[in-house]
C-alpha positions as CSV (number, residue, x, y, z in Angstrom):
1,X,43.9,-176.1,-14.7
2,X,41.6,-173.0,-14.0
3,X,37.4,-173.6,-13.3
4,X,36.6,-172.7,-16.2
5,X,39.0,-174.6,-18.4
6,X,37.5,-177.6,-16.2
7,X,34.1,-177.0,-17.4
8,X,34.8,-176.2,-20.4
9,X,36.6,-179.6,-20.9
10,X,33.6,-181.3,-19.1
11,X,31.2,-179.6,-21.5
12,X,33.3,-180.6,-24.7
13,X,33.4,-184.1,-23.6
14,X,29.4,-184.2,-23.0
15,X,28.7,-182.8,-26.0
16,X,31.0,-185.5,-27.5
17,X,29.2,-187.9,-25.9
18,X,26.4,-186.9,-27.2
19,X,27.0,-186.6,-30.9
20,X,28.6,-189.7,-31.2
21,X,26.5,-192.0,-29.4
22,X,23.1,-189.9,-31.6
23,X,25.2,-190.8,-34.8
24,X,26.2,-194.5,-34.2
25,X,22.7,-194.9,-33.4
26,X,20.9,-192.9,-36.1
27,X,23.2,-194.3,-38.7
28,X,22.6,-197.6,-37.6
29,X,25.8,-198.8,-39.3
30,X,26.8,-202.9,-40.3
31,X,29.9,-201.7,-38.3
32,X,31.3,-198.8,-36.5
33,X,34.4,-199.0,-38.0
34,X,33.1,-197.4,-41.4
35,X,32.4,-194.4,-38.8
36,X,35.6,-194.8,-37.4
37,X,36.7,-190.9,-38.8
38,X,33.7,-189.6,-37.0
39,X,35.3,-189.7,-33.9
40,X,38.4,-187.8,-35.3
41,X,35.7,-185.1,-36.8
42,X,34.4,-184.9,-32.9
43,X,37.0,-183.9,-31.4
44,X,37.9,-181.0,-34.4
45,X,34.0,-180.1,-33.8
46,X,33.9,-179.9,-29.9
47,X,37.7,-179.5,-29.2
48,X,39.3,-177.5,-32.0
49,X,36.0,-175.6,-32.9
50,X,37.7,-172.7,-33.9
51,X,40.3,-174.1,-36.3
52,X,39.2,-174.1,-40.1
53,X,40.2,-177.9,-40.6
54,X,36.5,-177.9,-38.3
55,X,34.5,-175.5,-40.3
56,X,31.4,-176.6,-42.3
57,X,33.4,-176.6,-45.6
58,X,36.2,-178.5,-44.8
59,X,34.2,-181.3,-42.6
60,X,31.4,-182.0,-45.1
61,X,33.8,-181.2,-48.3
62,X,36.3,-183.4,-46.7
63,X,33.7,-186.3,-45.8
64,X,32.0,-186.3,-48.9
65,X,34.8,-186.1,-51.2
66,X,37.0,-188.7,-49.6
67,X,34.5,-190.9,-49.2
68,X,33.3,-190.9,-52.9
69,X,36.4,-191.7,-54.0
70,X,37.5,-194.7,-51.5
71,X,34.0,-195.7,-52.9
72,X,34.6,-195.4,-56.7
73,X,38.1,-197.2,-56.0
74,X,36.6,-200.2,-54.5
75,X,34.2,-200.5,-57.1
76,X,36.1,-200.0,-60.5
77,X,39.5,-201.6,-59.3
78,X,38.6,-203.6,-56.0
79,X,40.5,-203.5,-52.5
80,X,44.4,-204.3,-53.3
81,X,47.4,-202.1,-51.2
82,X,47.7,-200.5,-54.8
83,X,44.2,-199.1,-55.0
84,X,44.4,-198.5,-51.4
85,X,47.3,-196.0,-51.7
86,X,45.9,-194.7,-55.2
87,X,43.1,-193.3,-53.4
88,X,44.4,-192.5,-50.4
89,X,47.4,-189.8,-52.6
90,X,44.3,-188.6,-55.1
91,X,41.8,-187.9,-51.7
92,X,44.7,-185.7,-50.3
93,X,45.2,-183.8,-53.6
94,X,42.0,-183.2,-54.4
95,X,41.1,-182.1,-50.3
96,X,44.4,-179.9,-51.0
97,X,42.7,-178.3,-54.3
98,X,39.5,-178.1,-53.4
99,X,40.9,-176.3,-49.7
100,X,38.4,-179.0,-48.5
101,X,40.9,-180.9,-45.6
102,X,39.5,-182.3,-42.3
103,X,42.4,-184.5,-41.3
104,X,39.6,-187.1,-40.4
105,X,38.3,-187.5,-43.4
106,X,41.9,-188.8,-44.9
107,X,41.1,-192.2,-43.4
108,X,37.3,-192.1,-45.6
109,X,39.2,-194.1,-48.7
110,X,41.0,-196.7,-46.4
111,X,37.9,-197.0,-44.5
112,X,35.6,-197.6,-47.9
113,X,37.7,-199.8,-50.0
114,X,38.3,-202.0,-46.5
115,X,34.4,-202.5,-46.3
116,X,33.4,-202.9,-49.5
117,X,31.1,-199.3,-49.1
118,X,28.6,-199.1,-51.8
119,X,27.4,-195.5,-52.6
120,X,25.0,-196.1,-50.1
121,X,27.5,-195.5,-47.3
122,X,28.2,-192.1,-48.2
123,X,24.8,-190.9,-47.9
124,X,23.2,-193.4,-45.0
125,X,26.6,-193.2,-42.9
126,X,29.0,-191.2,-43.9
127,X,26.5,-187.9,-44.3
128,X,23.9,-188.9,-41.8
129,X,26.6,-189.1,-39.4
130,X,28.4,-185.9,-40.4
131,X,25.3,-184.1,-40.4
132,X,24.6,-185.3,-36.7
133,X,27.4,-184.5,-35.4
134,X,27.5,-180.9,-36.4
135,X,24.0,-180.6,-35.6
136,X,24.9,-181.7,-32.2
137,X,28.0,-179.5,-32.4
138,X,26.4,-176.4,-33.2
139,X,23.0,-176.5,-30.7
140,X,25.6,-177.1,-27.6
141,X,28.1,-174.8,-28.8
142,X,25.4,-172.4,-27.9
143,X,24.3,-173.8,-24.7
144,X,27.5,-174.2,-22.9
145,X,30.5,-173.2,-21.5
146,X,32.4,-171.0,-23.4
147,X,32.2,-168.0,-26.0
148,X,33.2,-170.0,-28.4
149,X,30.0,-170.8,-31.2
150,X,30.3,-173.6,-33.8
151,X,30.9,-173.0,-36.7
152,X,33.0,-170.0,-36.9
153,X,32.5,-169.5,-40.9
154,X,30.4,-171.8,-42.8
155,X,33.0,-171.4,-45.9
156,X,36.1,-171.0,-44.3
157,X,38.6,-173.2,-46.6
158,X,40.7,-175.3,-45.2
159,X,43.9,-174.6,-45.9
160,X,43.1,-171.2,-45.5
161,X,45.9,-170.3,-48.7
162,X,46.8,-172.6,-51.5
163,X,50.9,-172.6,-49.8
164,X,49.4,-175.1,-47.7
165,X,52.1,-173.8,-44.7
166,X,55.2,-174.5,-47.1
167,X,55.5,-171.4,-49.8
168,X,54.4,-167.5,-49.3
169,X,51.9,-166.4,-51.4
């Protein structure tokens, strides 16, 4: 491992630091585990900066959308395995349609129905955290190490085509 790639690494894992210690403590939430996803959505936003499963679109989208429907799960049907995997299959087809997919953000409907989230969660932890960490993500992506500046494309979808890696277009 070169210099550079060295302290580049050091200055992703800072920056990590950083945002996720800021959004556990701005969110203030009743338990880190309805963050847990944030610390996938880090490492896309410090790490994999460049890829467009980490672009604005796709991380918000993806956050949002998943987590309003592990919410609307719990509270019209409740927290069985059935509902569990119900919502789980619709927040990957709907990510998938709406070119909205942040691999994090797949564990938002588990994480919801688990704890019981009111609507509440999605804005007070789920978006205040999002919104913190790419905050975070785009002030030291200009400070740092590296040519690399978050985000690439505010409106990149992710997947970038609707094959989704499987057909030609």
């Amino acid at each position: 491992m070169g210099k550079i790639h060295l302290l580049r690494l050091l200055w992703v894992m800072a920056g990590s630091t950083v945002a996720i210690t800021l959004a556990l403590y701005l969110t203030q939430a009743s338990s880190p585990l309805l963050l847990a996803s944030l610390g996938g959505t880090t490492l896309f936003l410090f790490g994999l900066s460049a890829l467009p499963a980490a672009q604005p679109r796709a991380v918000f989208g993806g956050h949002l959308i998943s987590s309003l429907i592990g919410v609307i799960a719990f509270q019209l049907f409740g927290d069985s395995l059935s509902v569990t995997v119900m919502a789980l299959v619709v927040t990957i087809g709907i990510l998938l349609l709406t070119r909205t997919v942040h691999p994090p953000a797949g564990a938002n409907p588990l994480i919801m129905i688990q704890a019981h989230a009111s609507f509440s969660h999605i804005g007070f932890t789920v978006l205040l955290g999002v919104v913190t960490i790419s905050a975070v993500a785009f002030v030291w992506s200009r400070l740092g190490v590296g040519k690399q500046k978050y985000p690439v494309s505010w409106t990149q979808p992710s997947p970038p085509s609707m094959n989704w890696g499987i057909w030609s277009d």
